[in-house]
C-alpha positions as CSV (number, residue, x, y, z in Angstrom):
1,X,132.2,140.4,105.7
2,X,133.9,142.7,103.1
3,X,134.4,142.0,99.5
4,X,135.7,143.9,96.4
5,X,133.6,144.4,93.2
6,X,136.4,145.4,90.7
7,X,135.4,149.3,88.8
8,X,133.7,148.0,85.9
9,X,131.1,146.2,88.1
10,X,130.5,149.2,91.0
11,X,130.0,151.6,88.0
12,X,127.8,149.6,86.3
13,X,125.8,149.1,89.0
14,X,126.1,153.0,90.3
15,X,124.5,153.7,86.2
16,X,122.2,150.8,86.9
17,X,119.4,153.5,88.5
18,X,120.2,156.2,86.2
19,X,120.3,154.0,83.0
20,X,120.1,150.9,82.7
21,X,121.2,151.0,79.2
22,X,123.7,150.3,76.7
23,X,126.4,153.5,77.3
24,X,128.2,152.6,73.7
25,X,131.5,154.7,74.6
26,X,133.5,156.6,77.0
27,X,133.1,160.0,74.9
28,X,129.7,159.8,75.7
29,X,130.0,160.3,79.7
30,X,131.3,164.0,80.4
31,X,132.9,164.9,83.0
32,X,129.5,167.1,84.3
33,X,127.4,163.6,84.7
34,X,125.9,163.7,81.6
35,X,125.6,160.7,79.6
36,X,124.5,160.2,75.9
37,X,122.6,157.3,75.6
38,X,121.2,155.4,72.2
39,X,119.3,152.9,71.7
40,X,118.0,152.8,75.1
41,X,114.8,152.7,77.4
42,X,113.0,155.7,76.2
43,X,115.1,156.5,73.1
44,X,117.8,158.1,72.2
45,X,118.8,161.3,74.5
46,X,120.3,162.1,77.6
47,X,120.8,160.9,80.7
48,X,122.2,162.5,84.2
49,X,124.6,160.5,87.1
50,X,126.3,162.0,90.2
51,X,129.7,162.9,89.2
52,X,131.2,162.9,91.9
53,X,130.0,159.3,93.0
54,X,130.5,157.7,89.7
55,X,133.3,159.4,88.1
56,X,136.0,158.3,90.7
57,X,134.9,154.2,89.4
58,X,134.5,155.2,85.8
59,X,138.0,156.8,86.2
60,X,139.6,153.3,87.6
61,X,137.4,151.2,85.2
62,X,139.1,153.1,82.1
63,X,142.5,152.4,83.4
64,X,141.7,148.8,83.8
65,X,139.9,148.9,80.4
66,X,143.0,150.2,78.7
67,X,145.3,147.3,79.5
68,X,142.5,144.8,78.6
69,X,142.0,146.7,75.2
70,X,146.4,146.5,75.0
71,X,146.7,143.3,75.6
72,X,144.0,141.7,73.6
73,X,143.3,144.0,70.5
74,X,144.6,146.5,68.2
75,X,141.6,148.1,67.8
76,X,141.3,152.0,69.9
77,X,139.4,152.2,73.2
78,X,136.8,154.5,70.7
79,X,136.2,151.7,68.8
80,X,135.0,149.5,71.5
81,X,131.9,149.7,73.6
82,X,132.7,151.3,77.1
83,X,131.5,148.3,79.3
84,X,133.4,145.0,78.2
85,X,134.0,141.3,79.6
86,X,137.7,140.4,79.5
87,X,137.4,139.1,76.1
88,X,136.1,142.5,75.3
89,X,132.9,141.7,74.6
90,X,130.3,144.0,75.3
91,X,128.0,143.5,78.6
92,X,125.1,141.9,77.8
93,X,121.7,142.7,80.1
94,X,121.8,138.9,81.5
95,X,125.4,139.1,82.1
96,X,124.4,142.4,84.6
97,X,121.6,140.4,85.8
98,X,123.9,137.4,86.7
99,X,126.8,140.1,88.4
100,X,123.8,141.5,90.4
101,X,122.3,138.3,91.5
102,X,126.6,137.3,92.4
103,X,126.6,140.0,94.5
104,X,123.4,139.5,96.2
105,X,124.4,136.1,97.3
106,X,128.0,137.5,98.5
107,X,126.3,140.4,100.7
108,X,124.2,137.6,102.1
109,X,121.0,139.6,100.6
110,X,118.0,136.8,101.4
111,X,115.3,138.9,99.5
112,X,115.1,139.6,95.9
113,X,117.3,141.6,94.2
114,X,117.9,142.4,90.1
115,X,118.8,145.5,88.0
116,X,115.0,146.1,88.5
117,X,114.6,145.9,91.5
118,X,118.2,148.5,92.2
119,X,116.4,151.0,89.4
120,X,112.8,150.9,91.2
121,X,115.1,151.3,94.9
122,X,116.6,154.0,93.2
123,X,112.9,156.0,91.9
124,X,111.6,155.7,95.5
125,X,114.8,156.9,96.7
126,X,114.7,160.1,94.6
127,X,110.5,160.6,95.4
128,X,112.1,160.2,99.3
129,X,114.4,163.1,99.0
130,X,111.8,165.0,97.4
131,X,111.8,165.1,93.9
132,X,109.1,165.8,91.7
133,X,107.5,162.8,90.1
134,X,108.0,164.6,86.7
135,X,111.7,164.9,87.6
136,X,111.8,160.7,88.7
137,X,110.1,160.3,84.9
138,X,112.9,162.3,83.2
139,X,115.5,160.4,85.0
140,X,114.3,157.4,84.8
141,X,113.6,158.1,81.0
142,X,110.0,156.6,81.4
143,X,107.5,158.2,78.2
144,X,104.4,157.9,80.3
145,X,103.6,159.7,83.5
146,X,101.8,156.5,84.5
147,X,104.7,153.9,84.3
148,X,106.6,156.1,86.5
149,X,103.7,156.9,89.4
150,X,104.0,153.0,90.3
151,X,106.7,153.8,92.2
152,X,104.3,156.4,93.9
153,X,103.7,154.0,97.4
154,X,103.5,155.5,100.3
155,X,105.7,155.0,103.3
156,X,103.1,155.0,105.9
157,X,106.1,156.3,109.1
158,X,106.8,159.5,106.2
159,X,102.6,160.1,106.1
160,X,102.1,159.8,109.7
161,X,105.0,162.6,110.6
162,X,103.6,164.6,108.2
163,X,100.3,164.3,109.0
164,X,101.1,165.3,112.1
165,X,103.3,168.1,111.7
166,X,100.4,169.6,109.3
167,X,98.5,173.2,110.4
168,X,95.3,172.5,111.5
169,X,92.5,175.2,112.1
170,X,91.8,172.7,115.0
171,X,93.8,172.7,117.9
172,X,96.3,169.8,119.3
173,X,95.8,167.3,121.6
174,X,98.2,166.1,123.7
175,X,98.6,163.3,121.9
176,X,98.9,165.0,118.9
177,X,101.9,167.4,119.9
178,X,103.9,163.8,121.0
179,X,103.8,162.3,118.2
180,X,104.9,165.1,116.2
181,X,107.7,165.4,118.6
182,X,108.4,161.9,118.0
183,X,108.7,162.1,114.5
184,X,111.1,165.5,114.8
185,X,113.8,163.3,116.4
């Protein structure tokens, strides 16, 4: 099955990890990934998105914000937040919640799925490639330390490879050198 979410919605959802705040304008997403963010989880401050994945859908969403904004409004694009409903609204967090839970049910996604669960995918996602918890905190823009180790679970296929891949002063068994060949492939 293939189906198209239109800019505004993929690029929300691509900031959904990063932020799931309220970006108030365009100005305030350079071109580098950095975003400005106010009002949001964890104060005001900065946030950080893959440029080259999101800019491409921010880039499409402004066209097709522009024509909204000409054909509704006289007010500037500046003066408007960056994420609006046709009627140039602003998003609201249950309308993002209702988009997700839209798509869920068009992907055929059984299990549970929210702007929650996407940001707490993306935490363990970033502790899976290997970043620092300290660096998952700053990104997800969580205060405490401790909010941010919940998403500290380990995958019990990542701790057994590396279990057995670890130098021991003991030597391998047999059985021991398989399965760390197994997890090498």
């Amino acid at each position: 099955m293939r189906f198209e979410i239109e800019p505004r919605n993929l690029t929300e959802l691509q900031l959904v990890g990063n932020c799931l705040a309220q970006i108030q304008a365009s100005r305030d997403v350079e071109r580098d990934g950095t975003v400005r963010l106010y009002d949001a989880k964890g104060g005001d401050g900065t946030a950080y998105l893959d440029p080259a994945r999101v800019l491409p859908w921010l880039d499409r969403w402004l066209e097709i914000r522009l024509v909204w904004i000409a054909a509704r409004t006289t007010q500037t694009p500046a003066q408007l937040p960056l994420f609006v409903k046709r009627d140039l609204y602003r998003m609201s967090t249950r309308y993002v919640q209702r988009l997700v839970r839209r798509l869920r049910e068009e992907c055929g996604i059984t299990g549970v799925c929210t702007p929650h669960v996407l940001r707490h995918t993306y935490a363990t996602e970033l502790l899976g490639e290997g970043f620092t918890i300290s660096e998952v905190q700053a990104s997800l823009r969580h205060v405490n330390l401790q909010t941010t180790a919940i998403y500290l679970h380990v995958r019990d296929d990542a701790l057994r490879c590396k279990m057995s891949r670890r130098e021991s002063t003991f030597s391998y068994t047999r059985a021991a050198r398989a399965a760390a060949r197994d997890c090498a492939r």
